[in-house]
C-alpha positions in Angstrom: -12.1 25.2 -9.2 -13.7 28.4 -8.9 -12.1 31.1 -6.5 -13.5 31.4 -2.9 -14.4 34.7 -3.3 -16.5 33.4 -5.9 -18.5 31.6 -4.2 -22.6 31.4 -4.1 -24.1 33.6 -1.1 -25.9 30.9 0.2 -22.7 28.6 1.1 -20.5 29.8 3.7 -17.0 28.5 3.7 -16.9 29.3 7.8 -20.7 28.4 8.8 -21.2 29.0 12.5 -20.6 25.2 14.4 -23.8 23.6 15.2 -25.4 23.9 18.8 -24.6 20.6 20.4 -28.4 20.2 20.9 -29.7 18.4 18.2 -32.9 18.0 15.9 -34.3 14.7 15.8 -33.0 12.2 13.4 -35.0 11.2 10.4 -37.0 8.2 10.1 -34.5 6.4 7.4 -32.0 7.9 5.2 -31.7 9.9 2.6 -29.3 9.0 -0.6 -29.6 11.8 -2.2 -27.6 15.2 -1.8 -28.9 18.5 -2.3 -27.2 21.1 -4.4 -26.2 23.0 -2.0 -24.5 20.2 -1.0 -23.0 19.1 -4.5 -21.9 22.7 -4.8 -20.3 22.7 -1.2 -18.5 19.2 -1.7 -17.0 20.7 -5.4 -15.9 24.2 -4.2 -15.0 23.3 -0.3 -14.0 19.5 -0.5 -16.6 18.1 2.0 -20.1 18.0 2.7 -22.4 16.8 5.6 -25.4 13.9 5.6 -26.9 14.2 9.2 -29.0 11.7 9.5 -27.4 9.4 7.2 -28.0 6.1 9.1 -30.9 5.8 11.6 -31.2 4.8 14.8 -31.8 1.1 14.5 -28.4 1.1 12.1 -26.9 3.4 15.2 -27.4 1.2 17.7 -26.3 -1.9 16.0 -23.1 -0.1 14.9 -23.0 0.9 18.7 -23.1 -3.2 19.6 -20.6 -4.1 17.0 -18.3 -2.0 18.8 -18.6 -3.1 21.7 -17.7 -6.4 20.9 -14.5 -5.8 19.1 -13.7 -3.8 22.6 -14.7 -6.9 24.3 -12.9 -9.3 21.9 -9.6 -7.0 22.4 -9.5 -5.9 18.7 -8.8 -2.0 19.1 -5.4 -0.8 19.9 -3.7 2.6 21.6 -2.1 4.3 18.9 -1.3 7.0 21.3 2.3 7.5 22.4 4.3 9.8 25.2 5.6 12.2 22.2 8.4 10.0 20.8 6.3 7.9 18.7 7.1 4.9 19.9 6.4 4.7 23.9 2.5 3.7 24.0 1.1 6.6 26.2 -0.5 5.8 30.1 -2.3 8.4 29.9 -4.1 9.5 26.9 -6.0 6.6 24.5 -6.9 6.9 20.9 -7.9 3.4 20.2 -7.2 1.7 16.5 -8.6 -1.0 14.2 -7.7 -1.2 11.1 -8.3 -2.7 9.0 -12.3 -3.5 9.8 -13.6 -5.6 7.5 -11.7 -8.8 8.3 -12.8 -8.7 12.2 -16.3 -7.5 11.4 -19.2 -9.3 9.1 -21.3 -6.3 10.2 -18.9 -3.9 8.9 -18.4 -5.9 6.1 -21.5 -5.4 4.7 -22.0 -1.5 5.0 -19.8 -0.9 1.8 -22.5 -2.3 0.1 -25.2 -0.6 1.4 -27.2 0.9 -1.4 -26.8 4.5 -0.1 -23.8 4.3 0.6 -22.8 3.4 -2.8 -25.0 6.0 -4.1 -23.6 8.6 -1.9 -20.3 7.4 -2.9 -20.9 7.4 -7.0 -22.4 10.9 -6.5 -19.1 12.4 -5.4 -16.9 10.0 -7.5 -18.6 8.6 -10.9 -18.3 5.3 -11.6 -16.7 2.5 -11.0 -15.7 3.2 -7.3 -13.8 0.7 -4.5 -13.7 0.4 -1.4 -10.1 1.0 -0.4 -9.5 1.0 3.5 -11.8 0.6 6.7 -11.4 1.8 10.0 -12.6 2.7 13.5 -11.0 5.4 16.0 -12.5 5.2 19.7 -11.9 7.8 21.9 -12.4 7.4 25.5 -14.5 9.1 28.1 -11.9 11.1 30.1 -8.6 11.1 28.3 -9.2 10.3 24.6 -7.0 11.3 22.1 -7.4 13.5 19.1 -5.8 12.3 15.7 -3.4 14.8 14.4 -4.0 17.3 11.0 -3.4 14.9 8.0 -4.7 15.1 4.8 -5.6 11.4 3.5 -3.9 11.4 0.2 -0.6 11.9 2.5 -0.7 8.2 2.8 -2.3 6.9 -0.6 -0.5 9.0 -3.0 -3.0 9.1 -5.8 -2.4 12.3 -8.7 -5.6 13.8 -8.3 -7.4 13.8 -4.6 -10.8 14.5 -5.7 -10.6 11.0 -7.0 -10.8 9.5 -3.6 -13.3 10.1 -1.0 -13.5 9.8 2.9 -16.9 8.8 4.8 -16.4 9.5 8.2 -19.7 8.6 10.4 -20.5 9.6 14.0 -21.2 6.5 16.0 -21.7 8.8 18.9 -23.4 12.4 18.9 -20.0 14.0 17.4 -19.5 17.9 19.2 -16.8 20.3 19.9 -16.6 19.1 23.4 -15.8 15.5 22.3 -13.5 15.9 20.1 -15.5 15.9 16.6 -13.9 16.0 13.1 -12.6 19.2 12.2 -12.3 20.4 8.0 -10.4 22.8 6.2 -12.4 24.1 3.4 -11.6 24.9 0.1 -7.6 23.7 -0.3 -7.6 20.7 -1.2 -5.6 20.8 -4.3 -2.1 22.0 -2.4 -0.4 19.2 -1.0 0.8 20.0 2.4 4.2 19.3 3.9 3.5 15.8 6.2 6.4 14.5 8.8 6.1 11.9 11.3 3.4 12.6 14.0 5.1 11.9 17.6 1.6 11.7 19.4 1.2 8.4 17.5 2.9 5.2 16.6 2.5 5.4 12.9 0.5 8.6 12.1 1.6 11.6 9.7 1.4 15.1 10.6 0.6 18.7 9.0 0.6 22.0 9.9 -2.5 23.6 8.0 -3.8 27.0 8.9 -5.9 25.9 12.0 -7.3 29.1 12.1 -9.6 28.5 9.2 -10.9 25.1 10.5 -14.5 24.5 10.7 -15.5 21.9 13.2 -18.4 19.0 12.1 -21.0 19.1 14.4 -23.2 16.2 13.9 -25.3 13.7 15.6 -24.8 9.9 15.8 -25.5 8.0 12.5 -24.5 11.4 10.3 -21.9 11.2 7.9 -19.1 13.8 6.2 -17.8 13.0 3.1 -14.7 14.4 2.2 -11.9 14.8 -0.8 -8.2 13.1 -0.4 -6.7 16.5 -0.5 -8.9 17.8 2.8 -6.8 18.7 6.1 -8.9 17.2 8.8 -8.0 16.2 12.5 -9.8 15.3 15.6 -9.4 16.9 19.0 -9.4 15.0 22.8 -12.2 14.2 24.0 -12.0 14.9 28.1 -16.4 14.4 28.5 -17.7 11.9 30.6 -18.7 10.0 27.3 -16.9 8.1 24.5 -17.1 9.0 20.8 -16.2 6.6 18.2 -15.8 7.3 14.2 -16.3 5.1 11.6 -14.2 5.8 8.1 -14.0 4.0 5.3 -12.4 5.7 2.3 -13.4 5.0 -1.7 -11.7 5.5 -4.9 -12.4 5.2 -8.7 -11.3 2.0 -9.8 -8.2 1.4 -11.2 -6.9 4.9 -9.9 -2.8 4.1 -9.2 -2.0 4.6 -5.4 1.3 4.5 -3.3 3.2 1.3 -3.2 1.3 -0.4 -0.7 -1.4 1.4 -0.5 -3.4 -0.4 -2.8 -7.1 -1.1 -2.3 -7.9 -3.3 -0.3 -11.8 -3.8 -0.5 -14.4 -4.5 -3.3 -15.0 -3.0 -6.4 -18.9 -1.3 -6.0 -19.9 -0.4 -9.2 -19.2 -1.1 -13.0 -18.5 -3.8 -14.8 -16.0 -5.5 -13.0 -18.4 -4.6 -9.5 -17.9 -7.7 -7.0 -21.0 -8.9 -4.7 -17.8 -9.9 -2.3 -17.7 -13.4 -3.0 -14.4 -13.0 -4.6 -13.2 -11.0 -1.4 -14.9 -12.8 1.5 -16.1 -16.2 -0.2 -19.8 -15.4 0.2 -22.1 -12.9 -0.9 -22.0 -10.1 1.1 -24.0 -7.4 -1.1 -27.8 -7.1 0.1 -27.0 -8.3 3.8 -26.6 -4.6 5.3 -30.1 -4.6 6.4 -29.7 -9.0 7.8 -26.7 -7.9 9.8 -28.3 -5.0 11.2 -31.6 -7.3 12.8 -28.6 -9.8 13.9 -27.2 -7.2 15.6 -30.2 -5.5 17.4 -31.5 -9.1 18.0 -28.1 -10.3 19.8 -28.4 -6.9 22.3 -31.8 -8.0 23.5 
Protein backbone atom coordinates (compact mmCIF):
# COMPACT_ATOMS: atom_id res chain seq x y z
CA UNK A 1 0.00 0.00 0.00
CA UNK A 2 1.24 3.21 -0.97
CA UNK A 3 2.09 5.91 1.86
CA UNK A 4 -0.64 8.51 2.74
CA UNK A 5 1.39 11.14 1.88
CA UNK A 6 1.33 9.68 -1.37
CA UNK A 7 -1.74 9.97 -2.18
CA UNK A 8 -3.57 11.48 -5.51
CA UNK A 9 -4.68 15.22 -4.99
CA UNK A 10 -8.01 14.49 -5.88
CA UNK A 11 -8.78 12.09 -2.80
CA UNK A 12 -8.80 13.39 0.50
CA UNK A 13 -8.22 11.11 3.36
CA UNK A 14 -10.29 13.75 5.74
CA UNK A 15 -13.12 15.04 3.21
CA UNK A 16 -15.26 17.64 4.84
CA UNK A 17 -18.69 15.48 6.24
CA UNK A 18 -21.60 15.94 4.00
CA UNK A 19 -24.36 18.66 4.72
CA UNK A 20 -27.21 16.62 6.17
CA UNK A 21 -29.28 18.01 3.23
CA UNK A 22 -29.24 15.75 0.58
CA UNK A 23 -29.34 15.58 -3.38
CA UNK A 24 -31.94 13.56 -4.73
CA UNK A 25 -31.50 9.91 -5.11
CA UNK A 26 -31.00 8.35 -8.49
CA UNK A 27 -33.56 6.64 -10.43
CA UNK A 28 -32.01 2.92 -9.93
CA UNK A 29 -28.56 1.98 -9.10
CA UNK A 30 -25.45 2.07 -10.14
CA UNK A 31 -23.01 -1.18 -10.04
CA UNK A 32 -20.29 0.13 -11.11
CA UNK A 33 -17.52 2.18 -9.05
CA UNK A 34 -15.56 4.98 -10.28
CA UNK A 35 -11.89 5.24 -9.96
CA UNK A 36 -11.83 7.48 -7.70
CA UNK A 37 -13.53 5.26 -5.88
CA UNK A 38 -11.41 2.00 -6.64
CA UNK A 39 -8.45 4.15 -5.72
CA UNK A 40 -10.13 5.37 -2.36
CA UNK A 41 -11.34 1.72 -1.27
CA UNK A 42 -7.41 0.42 -2.06
CA UNK A 43 -5.42 3.31 -0.31
CA UNK A 44 -8.19 4.29 2.58
CA UNK A 45 -10.05 0.80 3.12
CA UNK A 46 -13.66 2.07 2.24
CA UNK A 47 -15.61 3.73 -0.23
CA UNK A 48 -19.20 5.21 -0.53
CA UNK A 49 -22.28 4.17 -3.14
CA UNK A 50 -25.01 6.89 -2.34
CA UNK A 51 -27.71 5.90 -3.97
CA UNK A 52 -27.04 2.35 -4.10
CA UNK A 53 -30.64 1.05 -3.65
CA UNK A 54 -33.62 3.20 -4.71
CA UNK A 55 -36.46 4.19 -3.15
CA UNK A 56 -38.91 1.46 -3.98
CA UNK A 57 -35.96 -1.03 -2.45
CA UNK A 58 -35.83 1.74 0.53
CA UNK A 59 -39.15 1.50 1.42
CA UNK A 60 -39.57 -2.11 1.26
CA UNK A 61 -36.35 -2.60 3.40
CA UNK A 62 -38.10 0.08 5.65
CA UNK A 63 -41.41 -2.53 5.87
CA UNK A 64 -39.26 -5.54 6.46
CA UNK A 65 -38.14 -3.91 9.50
CA UNK A 66 -40.88 -3.14 10.76
CA UNK A 67 -42.13 -6.37 10.91
CA UNK A 68 -39.29 -8.14 12.59
CA UNK A 69 -39.93 -5.16 15.33
CA UNK A 70 -43.44 -6.21 15.31
CA UNK A 71 -42.72 -10.01 15.41
CA UNK A 72 -40.22 -9.17 18.50
CA UNK A 73 -37.04 -10.35 16.56
CA UNK A 74 -34.51 -7.42 17.44
CA UNK A 75 -32.88 -7.46 20.79
CA UNK A 76 -31.14 -4.56 23.30
CA UNK A 77 -27.62 -5.40 23.19
CA UNK A 78 -27.07 -2.42 25.32
CA UNK A 79 -26.05 -2.85 28.93
CA UNK A 80 -25.51 -0.36 32.21
CA UNK A 81 -21.57 -0.59 31.73
CA UNK A 82 -20.92 -4.11 33.24
CA UNK A 83 -21.76 -5.95 30.14
CA UNK A 84 -24.11 -8.00 31.38
CA UNK A 85 -27.14 -5.81 33.00
CA UNK A 86 -29.45 -4.97 29.86
CA UNK A 87 -29.52 -1.10 30.04
CA UNK A 88 -33.24 0.93 30.90
CA UNK A 89 -32.18 3.58 29.37
CA UNK A 90 -30.23 3.52 26.20
CA UNK A 91 -31.37 0.82 23.21
CA UNK A 92 -29.19 -0.46 20.49
CA UNK A 93 -31.36 -3.10 19.08
CA UNK A 94 -29.84 -6.60 17.58
CA UNK A 95 -30.61 -9.32 14.99
CA UNK A 96 -28.43 -11.42 13.94
CA UNK A 97 -28.24 -13.40 12.23
CA UNK A 98 -30.87 -12.02 9.35
CA UNK A 99 -31.29 -14.32 6.85
CA UNK A 100 -33.13 -17.11 8.71
CA UNK A 101 -36.00 -14.59 10.07
CA UNK A 102 -36.20 -12.69 6.72
CA UNK A 103 -36.99 -14.11 2.95
CA UNK A 104 -36.57 -10.44 1.97
CA UNK A 105 -33.27 -10.16 3.34
CA UNK A 106 -32.52 -13.41 2.14
CA UNK A 107 -32.59 -12.52 -1.26
CA UNK A 108 -30.42 -9.18 -1.32
CA UNK A 109 -27.05 -11.24 -1.31
CA UNK A 110 -27.99 -12.19 -4.54
CA UNK A 111 -28.78 -9.16 -5.94
CA UNK A 112 -26.82 -8.69 -9.10
CA UNK A 113 -25.20 -5.38 -7.89
CA UNK A 114 -24.59 -6.32 -5.00
CA UNK A 115 -22.57 -9.23 -6.16
CA UNK A 116 -20.94 -7.02 -8.52
CA UNK A 117 -20.10 -4.49 -6.09
CA UNK A 118 -18.82 -7.16 -3.93
CA UNK A 119 -16.49 -9.03 -6.78
CA UNK A 120 -15.18 -5.54 -7.60
CA UNK A 121 -13.56 -5.10 -4.11
CA UNK A 122 -12.82 -8.88 -3.62
CA UNK A 123 -12.25 -11.01 -6.93
CA UNK A 124 -13.85 -14.05 -7.24
CA UNK A 125 -15.38 -16.48 -5.69
CA UNK A 126 -16.87 -14.40 -2.81
CA UNK A 127 -19.48 -15.63 0.25
CA UNK A 128 -21.69 -14.31 2.07
CA UNK A 129 -20.45 -14.70 5.65
CA UNK A 130 -22.82 -12.92 8.30
CA UNK A 131 -26.03 -10.71 8.12
CA UNK A 132 -27.22 -8.21 10.44
CA UNK A 133 -29.46 -5.29 11.38
CA UNK A 134 -28.64 -2.54 14.31
CA UNK A 135 -31.76 -0.14 15.12
CA UNK A 136 -31.28 2.75 16.94
CA UNK A 137 -34.05 4.44 18.48
CA UNK A 138 -35.48 7.89 18.29
CA UNK A 139 -34.43 9.44 21.68
CA UNK A 140 -32.02 7.24 23.37
CA UNK A 141 -30.31 4.97 20.75
CA UNK A 142 -27.16 3.53 21.21
CA UNK A 143 -24.01 3.82 19.28
CA UNK A 144 -21.91 0.51 18.65
CA UNK A 145 -18.47 0.85 20.00
CA UNK A 146 -14.94 1.26 17.72
CA UNK A 147 -14.21 -2.38 16.49
CA UNK A 148 -12.55 -3.35 13.53
CA UNK A 149 -14.45 -6.50 11.93
CA UNK A 150 -11.69 -8.86 11.54
CA UNK A 151 -11.52 -8.60 15.58
CA UNK A 152 -14.09 -11.20 15.46
CA UNK A 153 -13.45 -13.35 12.17
CA UNK A 154 -9.78 -13.70 12.47
CA UNK A 155 -8.93 -14.03 8.79
CA UNK A 156 -4.75 -13.40 7.84
CA UNK A 157 -5.34 -10.78 5.45
CA UNK A 158 -8.45 -8.12 6.04
CA UNK A 159 -8.61 -6.87 2.59
CA UNK A 160 -9.94 -10.31 1.95
CA UNK A 161 -13.22 -9.56 3.59
CA UNK A 162 -15.53 -6.85 2.95
CA UNK A 163 -18.34 -4.97 4.97
CA UNK A 164 -21.62 -3.43 3.28
CA UNK A 165 -23.15 -1.36 5.61
CA UNK A 166 -26.49 0.38 4.09
CA UNK A 167 -28.50 3.31 5.41
CA UNK A 168 -32.07 2.23 5.84
CA UNK A 169 -32.61 5.70 7.16
CA UNK A 170 -31.01 9.14 5.96
CA UNK A 171 -27.65 8.19 7.97
CA UNK A 172 -26.11 11.96 9.51
CA UNK A 173 -23.86 13.11 12.26
CA UNK A 174 -26.85 13.91 14.39
CA UNK A 175 -28.17 10.34 14.23
CA UNK A 176 -25.53 8.54 14.92
CA UNK A 177 -24.07 7.49 11.29
CA UNK A 178 -21.12 5.18 10.73
CA UNK A 179 -17.92 6.62 11.40
CA UNK A 180 -14.28 5.29 9.30
CA UNK A 181 -10.88 5.43 10.02
CA UNK A 182 -8.97 5.77 6.85
CA UNK A 183 -5.99 4.39 5.68
CA UNK A 184 -4.90 1.67 8.67
CA UNK A 185 -6.30 -1.10 8.11
CA UNK A 186 -3.39 -3.40 7.94
CA UNK A 187 -2.41 -2.80 12.03
CA UNK A 188 -4.47 -4.91 14.08
CA UNK A 189 -5.62 -3.00 16.99
CA UNK A 190 -5.67 -4.11 20.57
CA UNK A 191 -9.63 -5.33 21.20
CA UNK A 192 -11.07 -6.08 24.97
CA UNK A 193 -14.49 -6.68 25.99
CA UNK A 194 -16.83 -3.72 25.31
CA UNK A 195 -18.93 -3.01 28.75
CA UNK A 196 -21.69 -0.91 26.84
CA UNK A 197 -22.71 -4.21 25.34
CA UNK A 198 -23.51 -7.81 26.04
CA UNK A 199 -21.16 -9.45 23.65
CA UNK A 200 -19.36 -6.63 21.71
CA UNK A 201 -15.45 -6.00 21.36
CA UNK A 202 -13.91 -2.75 21.88
CA UNK A 203 -10.83 -0.53 20.45
CA UNK A 204 -9.26 2.51 21.09
CA UNK A 205 -8.29 3.93 17.57
CA UNK A 206 -7.16 7.51 17.14
CA UNK A 207 -10.70 9.03 17.09
CA UNK A 208 -9.34 12.08 16.16
CA UNK A 209 -8.79 11.07 12.57
CA UNK A 210 -12.35 9.59 12.04
CA UNK A 211 -14.32 10.69 9.21
CA UNK A 212 -18.00 10.35 9.71
CA UNK A 213 -20.29 8.71 6.52
CA UNK A 214 -22.88 11.00 5.66
CA UNK A 215 -25.27 9.39 3.46
CA UNK A 216 -28.83 9.15 2.57
CA UNK A 217 -31.24 6.12 2.92
CA UNK A 218 -30.56 3.28 0.36
CA UNK A 219 -26.51 4.33 0.15
CA UNK A 220 -24.08 1.90 0.95
CA UNK A 221 -20.17 1.93 2.39
CA UNK A 222 -18.13 -0.78 1.70
CA UNK A 223 -15.39 -1.34 3.87
CA UNK A 224 -12.05 -3.70 4.50
CA UNK A 225 -11.94 -6.18 7.68
CA UNK A 226 -9.06 -4.28 9.04
CA UNK A 227 -11.23 -0.70 9.06
CA UNK A 228 -11.97 0.85 12.71
CA UNK A 229 -15.52 1.94 12.48
CA UNK A 230 -18.18 2.71 15.18
CA UNK A 231 -21.54 4.32 15.49
CA UNK A 232 -22.52 7.20 17.76
CA UNK A 233 -26.18 7.66 19.78
CA UNK A 234 -28.68 8.76 18.09
CA UNK A 235 -30.75 11.36 20.61
CA UNK A 236 -33.15 12.85 17.24
CA UNK A 237 -36.64 12.55 17.18
CA UNK A 238 -36.15 9.83 14.43
CA UNK A 239 -34.81 6.16 14.28
CA UNK A 240 -31.96 5.05 12.08
CA UNK A 241 -31.36 1.55 11.23
CA UNK A 242 -28.23 -0.16 9.32
CA UNK A 243 -28.10 -2.98 7.40
CA UNK A 244 -24.55 -5.11 7.19
CA UNK A 245 -23.84 -7.91 5.72
CA UNK A 246 -20.20 -8.85 5.43
CA UNK A 247 -18.39 -11.04 2.34
CA UNK A 248 -15.33 -13.01 1.94
CA UNK A 249 -13.38 -14.91 -0.72
CA UNK A 250 -14.27 -18.37 -0.65
CA UNK A 251 -12.46 -20.72 1.19
CA UNK A 252 -10.50 -17.86 3.12
CA UNK A 253 -9.81 -19.76 6.84
CA UNK A 254 -11.66 -17.71 9.67
CA UNK A 255 -11.73 -18.01 13.52
CA UNK A 256 -13.07 -21.09 15.05
CA UNK A 257 -16.56 -20.42 14.81
CA UNK A 258 -16.65 -17.88 12.74
CA UNK A 259 -17.12 -19.63 9.71
CA UNK A 260 -19.39 -18.45 6.91
CA UNK A 261 -22.47 -18.82 7.25
CA UNK A 262 -24.17 -17.76 3.93
CA UNK A 263 -23.95 -18.77 0.22
CA UNK A 264 -21.21 -18.98 -1.97
CA UNK A 265 -21.96 -15.94 -4.86
CA UNK A 266 -19.66 -16.48 -7.45
CA UNK A 267 -17.38 -19.25 -9.02
CA UNK A 268 -17.72 -22.51 -9.64
CA UNK A 269 -18.90 -23.85 -6.56
CA UNK A 270 -21.59 -20.41 -6.61
CA UNK A 271 -25.00 -21.78 -4.91
CA UNK A 272 -28.50 -20.22 -6.27
CA UNK A 273 -29.42 -21.00 -2.26
CA UNK A 274 -31.25 -24.07 -2.73
CA UNK A 275 -28.58 -25.92 -0.87
CA UNK A 276 -28.86 -23.16 2.00
CA UNK A 277 -32.58 -22.41 2.06
CA UNK A 278 -34.16 -25.41 0.08
CA UNK A 279 -35.36 -23.13 -2.78
CA UNK A 280 -34.05 -20.95 -5.13
CA UNK A 281 -33.47 -17.80 -3.87
CA UNK A 282 -31.14 -16.07 -6.66
CA UNK A 283 -33.24 -13.79 -9.13
CA UNK A 284 -36.08 -13.11 -6.42
CA UNK A 285 -34.47 -9.64 -5.06
CA UNK A 286 -36.65 -7.70 -7.35
CA UNK A 287 -40.21 -10.45 -6.45
CA UNK A 288 -39.56 -9.78 -2.75
CA UNK A 289 -39.23 -6.19 -3.22
CA UNK A 290 -43.17 -5.83 -5.13
CA UNK A 291 -44.20 -8.38 -2.12
CA UNK A 292 -43.10 -6.10 0.11
CA UNK A 293 -44.35 -2.63 -1.28
CA UNK A 294 -47.60 -4.56 -2.14
CA UNK A 295 -48.15 -5.91 1.58
CA UNK A 296 -47.76 -1.92 2.92
CA UNK A 297 -50.57 -0.83 0.71
Amino acid sequence: MSSLSERPKNISIFPKPLKAKFPPLRKGASVNFTPQQIQQYREQGYTTLPGFFDNREVAAMQAELARLQRDGLLRNVATEGDGKTKSQTAQNLQICPLSPKSEFFRALPFCPKVVAAVRECLGDPVQQQLDQIFLKPAGHGAGTSWHQDNAYFGIADPTQGVGMWVAMHDATVANGTMQVIPGVYREALKHTRDDGSDHHVRCYPHEEKAVPVEIRAGGALFFNYGVPHCTKANTTDKPRAGLALHFLRAGITTRPGQAPQGPILTGPNASDGTKEWGVKVAGTWEQQVTRLLANRE
